[in-house]
C-alpha positions in Angstrom: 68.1 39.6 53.4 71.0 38.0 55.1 73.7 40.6 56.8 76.8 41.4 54.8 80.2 43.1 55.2 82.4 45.7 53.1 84.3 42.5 51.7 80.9 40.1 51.2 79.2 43.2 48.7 83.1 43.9 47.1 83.2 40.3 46.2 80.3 40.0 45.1 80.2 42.8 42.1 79.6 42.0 38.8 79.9 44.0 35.2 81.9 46.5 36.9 85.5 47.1 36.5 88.3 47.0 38.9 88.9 50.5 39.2 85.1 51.2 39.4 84.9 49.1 42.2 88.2 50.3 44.4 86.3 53.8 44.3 82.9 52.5 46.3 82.1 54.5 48.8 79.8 52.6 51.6 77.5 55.0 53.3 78.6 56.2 56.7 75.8 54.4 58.4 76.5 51.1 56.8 77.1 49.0 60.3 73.6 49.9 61.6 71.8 48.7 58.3 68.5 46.4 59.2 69.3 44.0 56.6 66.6 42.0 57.8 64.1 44.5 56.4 65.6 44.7 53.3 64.5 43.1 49.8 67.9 44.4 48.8 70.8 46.6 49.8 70.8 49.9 47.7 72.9 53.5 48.2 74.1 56.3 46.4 77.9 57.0 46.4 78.7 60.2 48.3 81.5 61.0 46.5 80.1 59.7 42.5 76.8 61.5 43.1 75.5 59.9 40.1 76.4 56.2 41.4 74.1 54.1 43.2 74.8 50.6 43.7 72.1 47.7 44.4 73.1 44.1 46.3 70.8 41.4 45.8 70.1 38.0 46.8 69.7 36.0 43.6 69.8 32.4 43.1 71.1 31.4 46.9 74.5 34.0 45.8 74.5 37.8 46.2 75.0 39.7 43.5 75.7 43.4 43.3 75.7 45.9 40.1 77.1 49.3 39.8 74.0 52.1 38.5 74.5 55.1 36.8 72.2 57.7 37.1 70.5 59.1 33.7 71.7 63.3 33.3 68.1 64.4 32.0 65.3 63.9 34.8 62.0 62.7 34.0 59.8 65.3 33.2 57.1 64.4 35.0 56.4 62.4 38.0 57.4 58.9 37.7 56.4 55.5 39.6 59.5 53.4 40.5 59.3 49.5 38.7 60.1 47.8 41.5 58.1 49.2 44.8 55.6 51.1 42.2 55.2 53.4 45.4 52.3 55.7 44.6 52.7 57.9 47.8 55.2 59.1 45.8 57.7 59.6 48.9 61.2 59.4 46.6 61.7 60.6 42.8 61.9 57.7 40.5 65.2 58.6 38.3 66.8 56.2 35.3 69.1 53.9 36.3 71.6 52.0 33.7 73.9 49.5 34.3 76.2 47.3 32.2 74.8 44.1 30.8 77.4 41.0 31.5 79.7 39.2 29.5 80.7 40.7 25.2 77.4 42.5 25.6 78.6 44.9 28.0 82.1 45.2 27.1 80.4 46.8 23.5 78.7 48.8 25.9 75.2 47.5 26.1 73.1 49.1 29.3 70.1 48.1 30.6 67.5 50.6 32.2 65.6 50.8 35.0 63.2 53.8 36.6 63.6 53.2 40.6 63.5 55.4 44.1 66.9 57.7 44.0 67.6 56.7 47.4 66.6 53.0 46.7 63.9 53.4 49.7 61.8 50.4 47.8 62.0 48.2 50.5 60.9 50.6 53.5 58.2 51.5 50.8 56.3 48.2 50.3 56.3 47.5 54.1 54.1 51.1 54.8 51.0 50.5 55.9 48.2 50.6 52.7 46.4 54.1 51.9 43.0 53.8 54.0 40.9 53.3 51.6 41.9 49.2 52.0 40.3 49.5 55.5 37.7 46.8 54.7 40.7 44.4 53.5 43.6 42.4 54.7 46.6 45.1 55.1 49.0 42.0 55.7 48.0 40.5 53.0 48.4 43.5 50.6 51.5 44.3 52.5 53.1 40.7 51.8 52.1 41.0 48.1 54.0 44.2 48.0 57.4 43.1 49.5 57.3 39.6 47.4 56.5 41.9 44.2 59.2 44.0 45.4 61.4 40.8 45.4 60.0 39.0 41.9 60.7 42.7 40.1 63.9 43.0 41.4 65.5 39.5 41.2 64.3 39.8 37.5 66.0 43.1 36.9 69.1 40.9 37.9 68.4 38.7 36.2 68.0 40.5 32.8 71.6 42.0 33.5 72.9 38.3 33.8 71.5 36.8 31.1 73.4 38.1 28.4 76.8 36.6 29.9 79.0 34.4 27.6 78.0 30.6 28.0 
């Protein structure tokens, strides 16, 4: 993922109202962000402890989409649908966010189970369990991150597709 400012991820917002977005709060540690190692840029607001936020690269733009967190906790462990992570090293928690255009203003969501601290992308680069020891870890390391990237970019793209034409 390319490097971004404050301004590049304020632009580039979408489904989220003005208000919503004068209240981001960018995590303190935002200027020493690898974004090179990223699939996408995700945090948690520290000030809406129930807001996350994700950035993407999508379609040679950058799109980025406001998350709620869900009140009621999954009961049991759960496997994030993006990194599928079965080291199990975040919680995966429900996610919604508005879909675009007259679908969201009525208030449809869209859902998604994913790491609470959006850790995806540090996930799918760790090093396979050892029982691949006889097999390529690159390889199954490279399918991870693009998986990472396919799952992702589709979420987005779900959210987008229900904009006015």
């Amino acid at each position: 993922m390319k490097p971004l400012t404050h301004q590049q991820i304020i632009d580039s917002f979408r489904g989220a109202t003005r208000s919503e977005i004068k209240r981001v709060t960018f995590p303190a540690d935002f200027d020493d962000t690898d974004f090179e190692a990223l699939n996408f840029y995700g945090w948690r607001d520290r000030k809406i402890p129930r807001r996350g936020y994700i950035c993407v690269p999508h379609q040679g733009d950058v799109i980025t989409l406001l998350l709620t967190q869900a009140e009621a906790v999954p009961k049991r462990r759960a496997m994030c649908t993006w990194c599928r992570d079965v080291t199990l090293t975040s919680a995966a928690v429900m996610f919604s966010t508005r879909r675009m255009g007259s679908a969201g203003r009525r208030g449809d969501t869209i859902g998604v189970l994913a790491c609470e601290d959006f850790s995806c992308s540090r996930n799918v680069r760790r090093l396979p369990p050892a029982f691949h020891r006889h097999t390529d870890l690159d390889a199954i390391r490279a399918e991870a991150v693009t998986g990472l990237r396919v799952r992702v970019e589709a979420f987005v793209a779900n959210v987008l597709s229900s904009a006015d034409a």
